[in-house]
C-alpha positions in Angstrom: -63.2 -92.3 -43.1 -65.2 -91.4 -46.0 -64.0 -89.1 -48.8 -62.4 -85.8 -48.0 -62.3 -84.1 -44.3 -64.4 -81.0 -44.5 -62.9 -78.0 -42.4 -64.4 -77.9 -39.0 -66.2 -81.2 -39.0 -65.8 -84.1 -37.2 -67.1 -87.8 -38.5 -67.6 -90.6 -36.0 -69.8 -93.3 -34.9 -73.0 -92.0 -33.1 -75.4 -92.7 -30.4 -78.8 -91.0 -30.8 -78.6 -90.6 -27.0 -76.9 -87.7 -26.6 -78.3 -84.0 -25.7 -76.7 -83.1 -29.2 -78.3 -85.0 -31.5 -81.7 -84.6 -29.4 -81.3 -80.9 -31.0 -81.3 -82.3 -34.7 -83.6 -84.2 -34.3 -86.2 -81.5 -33.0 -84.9 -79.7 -35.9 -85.8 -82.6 -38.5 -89.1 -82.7 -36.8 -89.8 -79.4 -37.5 -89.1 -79.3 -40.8 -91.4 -82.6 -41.2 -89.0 -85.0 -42.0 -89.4 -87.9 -39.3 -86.6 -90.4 -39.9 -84.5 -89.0 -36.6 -87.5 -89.4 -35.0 -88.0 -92.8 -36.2 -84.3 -93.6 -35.6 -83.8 -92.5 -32.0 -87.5 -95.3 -31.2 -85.7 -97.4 -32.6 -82.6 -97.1 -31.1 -84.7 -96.9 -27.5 -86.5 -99.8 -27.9 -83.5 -101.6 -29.1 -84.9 -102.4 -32.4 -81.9 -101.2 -34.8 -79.2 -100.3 -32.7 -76.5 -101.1 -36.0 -75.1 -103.7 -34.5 -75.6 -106.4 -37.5 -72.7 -107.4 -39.5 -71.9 -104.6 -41.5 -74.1 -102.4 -40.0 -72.9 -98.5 -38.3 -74.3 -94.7 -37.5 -72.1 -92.1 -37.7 -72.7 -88.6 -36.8 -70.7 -85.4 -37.8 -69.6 -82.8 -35.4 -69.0 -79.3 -35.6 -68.0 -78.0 -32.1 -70.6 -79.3 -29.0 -73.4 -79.6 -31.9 -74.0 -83.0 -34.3 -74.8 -81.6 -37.5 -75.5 -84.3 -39.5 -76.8 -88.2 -39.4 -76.4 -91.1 -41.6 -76.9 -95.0 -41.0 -75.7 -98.2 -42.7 -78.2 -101.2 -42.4 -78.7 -104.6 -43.9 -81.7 -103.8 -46.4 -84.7 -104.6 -44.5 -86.8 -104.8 -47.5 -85.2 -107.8 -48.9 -83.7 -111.9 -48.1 -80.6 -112.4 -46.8 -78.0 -110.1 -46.2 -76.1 -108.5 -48.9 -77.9 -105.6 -49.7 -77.1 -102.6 -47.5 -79.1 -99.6 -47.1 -78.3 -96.1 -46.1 -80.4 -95.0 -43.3 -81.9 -91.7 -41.9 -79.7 -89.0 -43.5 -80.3 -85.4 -42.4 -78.1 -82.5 -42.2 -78.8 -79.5 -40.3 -80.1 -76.5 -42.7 -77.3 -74.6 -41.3 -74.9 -76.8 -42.4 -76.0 -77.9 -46.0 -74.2 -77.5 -49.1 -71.3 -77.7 -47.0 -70.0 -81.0 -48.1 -71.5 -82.7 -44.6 -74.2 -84.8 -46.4 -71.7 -86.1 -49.2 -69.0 -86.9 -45.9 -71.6 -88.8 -44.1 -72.8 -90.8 -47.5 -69.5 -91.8 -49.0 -68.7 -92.9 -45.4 -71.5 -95.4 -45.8 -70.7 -96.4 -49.4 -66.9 -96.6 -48.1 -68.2 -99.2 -45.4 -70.8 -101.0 -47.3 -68.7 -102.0 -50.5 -66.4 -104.2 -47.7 -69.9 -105.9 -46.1 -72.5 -105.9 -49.4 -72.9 -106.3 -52.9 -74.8 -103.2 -53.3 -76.0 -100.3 -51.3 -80.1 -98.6 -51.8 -81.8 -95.8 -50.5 -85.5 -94.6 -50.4 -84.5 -91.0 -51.3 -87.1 -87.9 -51.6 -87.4 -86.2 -54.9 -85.1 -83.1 -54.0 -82.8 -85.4 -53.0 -82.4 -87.4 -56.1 -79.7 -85.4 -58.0 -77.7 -85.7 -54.5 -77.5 -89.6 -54.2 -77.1 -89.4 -58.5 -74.0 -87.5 -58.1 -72.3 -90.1 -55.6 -72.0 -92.7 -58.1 -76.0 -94.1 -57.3 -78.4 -95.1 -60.1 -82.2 -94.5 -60.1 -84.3 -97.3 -59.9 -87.9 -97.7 -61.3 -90.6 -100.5 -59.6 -88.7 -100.7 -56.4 -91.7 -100.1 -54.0 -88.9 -99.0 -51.5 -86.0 -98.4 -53.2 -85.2 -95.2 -55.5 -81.7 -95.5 -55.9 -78.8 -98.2 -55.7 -75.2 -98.7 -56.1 -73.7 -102.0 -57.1 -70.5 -103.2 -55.9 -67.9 -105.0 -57.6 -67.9 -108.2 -55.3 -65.2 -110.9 -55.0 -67.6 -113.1 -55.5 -68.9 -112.1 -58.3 -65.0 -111.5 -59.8 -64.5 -115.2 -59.3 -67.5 -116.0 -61.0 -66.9 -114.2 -64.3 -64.1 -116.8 -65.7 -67.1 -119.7 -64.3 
């Protein structure tokens, strides 16, 4: 899955149920970042559990601890259903600028160009330059979108000869 294996890690689907991930996310909380927070209410009270087409969390591993997050959902912020968007990425302090952020994100973008025609993200500043290196461009007047990343669709191939 995703672009290259990064020694020592592990990438696969996640439930924000386990002790593990409990641990990142009282480490999110501390730094004051709140999506894990937000993710594992919503996961509780069933209100985004992934399950919509297209739709997965992963989680990456590095021994008993989950090091880092990352969700795929239909873009909630928009009709219909062919705009994806990745959700609640955080990577333990300890394990940044290790390649575990970029794993988790071209994951999603992996999985998202099969389900959507283009893939956003509500990024914070310092993350900018991150989501700009994978391939995603800014976007201006987008009340809650900073970046995207359009996909060449089949669609939208058939369509060009039209």
């Amino acid at each position: 899955m995703g672009g290259s294996m990064v020694t020592g890690y592990v990438l696969k689907r996640l439930r924000p149920t386990t002790p593990a991930f409990r641990a990142l996310m009282e480490e999110s909380r501390l730094e004051g970042y709140w999506m894990l927070v937000r993710l594992a209410d919503g996961w509780a009270s069933r209100r985004n559990r992934f399950l919509k087409h297209g739709e997965a969390l992963f989680g990456v591993w590095h021994g008993r601890e989950v090091v880092g997050v990352c969700g795929l959902n239909i873009a909630p912020y928009f009709d219909g259903r062919e705009l994806g968007r990745v959700r609640h990425l955080f990577v333990s302090a300890q394990h940044r600028r290790n390649g575990v952020g970029r794993m988790l994100v071209e994951t999603v973008v992996d999985r998202a160009r099969r389900h959507f025609a283009a893939l956003n993200t509500r990024a914070p500043q310092e993350a900018f330059a991150f989501y700009e290196g994978l391939g995603f461009g800014p976007v201006k007047g987008e009340e809650f979108v900073t970046h995207r990343m359009k996909f060449e669709t089949k669609s939208a191939v058939g369509r060009k000869g039209d």
